[in-house]
C-alpha positions in Angstrom: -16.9 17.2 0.9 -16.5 17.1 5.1 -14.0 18.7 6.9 -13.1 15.2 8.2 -10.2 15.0 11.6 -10.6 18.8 12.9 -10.0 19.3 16.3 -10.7 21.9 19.3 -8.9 21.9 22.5 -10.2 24.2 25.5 -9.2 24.5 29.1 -12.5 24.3 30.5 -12.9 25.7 34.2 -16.0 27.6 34.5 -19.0 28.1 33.0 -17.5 31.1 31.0 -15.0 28.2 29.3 -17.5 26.9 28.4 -19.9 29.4 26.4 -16.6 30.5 24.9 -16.1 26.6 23.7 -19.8 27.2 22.4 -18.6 30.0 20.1 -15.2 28.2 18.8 -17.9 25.9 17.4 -20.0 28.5 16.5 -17.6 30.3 14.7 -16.1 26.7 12.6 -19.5 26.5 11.5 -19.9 29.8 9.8 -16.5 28.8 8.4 -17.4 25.6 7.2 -20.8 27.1 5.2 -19.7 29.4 4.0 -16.6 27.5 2.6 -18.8 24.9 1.9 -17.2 22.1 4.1 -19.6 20.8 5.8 -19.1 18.9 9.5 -21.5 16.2 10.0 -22.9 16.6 13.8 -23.4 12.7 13.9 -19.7 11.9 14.2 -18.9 15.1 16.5 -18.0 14.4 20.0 -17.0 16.2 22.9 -14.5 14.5 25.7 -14.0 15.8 29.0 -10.2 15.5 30.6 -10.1 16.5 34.3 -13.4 18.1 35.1 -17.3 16.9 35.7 -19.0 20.1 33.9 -21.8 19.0 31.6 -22.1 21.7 29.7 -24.2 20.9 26.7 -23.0 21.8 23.1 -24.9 21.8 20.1 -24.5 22.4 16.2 -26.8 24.6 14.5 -26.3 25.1 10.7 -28.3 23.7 7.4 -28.6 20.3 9.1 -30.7 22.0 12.4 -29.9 21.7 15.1 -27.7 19.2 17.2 -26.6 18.3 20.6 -23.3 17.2 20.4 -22.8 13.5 22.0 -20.6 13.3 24.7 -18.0 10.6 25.2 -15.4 9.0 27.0 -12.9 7.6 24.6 -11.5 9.1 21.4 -8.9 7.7 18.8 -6.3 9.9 16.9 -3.8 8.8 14.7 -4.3 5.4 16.3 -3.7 6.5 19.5 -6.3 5.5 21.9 -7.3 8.6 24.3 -9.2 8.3 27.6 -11.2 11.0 29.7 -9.1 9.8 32.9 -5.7 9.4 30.2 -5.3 6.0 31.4 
């Protein structure tokens, strides 16, 4: 079993945003062991809206450890999203 369509939204602005983004995904992995609901780091993405920090996220559980890929476009519900919402 995955937890399949979760979702985490951040304002980013600093650097700070972004280790506290870190331990949001941190934390959902503790969650999802020790519920056994596992997220598979090959289908997690990370989009940016509005700002050009890289910060680089990773996974680290039973699987190891993963950087998580970046991109530019997601889909939701059908609804194609954009990193410049166009």
């Amino acid at each position: 079993m995955f937890a399949d369509d979760t979702e985490v939204w951040k304002t980013v602005e600093s650097d700070s945003d972004c280790a506290n983004l870190q331990m949001d995904i941190d934390a959902l992995l503790q969650w999802s062991e020790q519920w056994l609901l596992y997220f598979n780091p090959e289908k997690c993405k990370v989009m940016s809206l509005g700002h050009s920090l890289q910060y680089k996220y990773i996974m680290t559980g039973a699987h190891g450890t993963t950087e998580i890929a970046r991109t530019s476009i997601g889909k939701d519900l059908g609804v194609h999203i954009t990193d410049n919402l166009k």
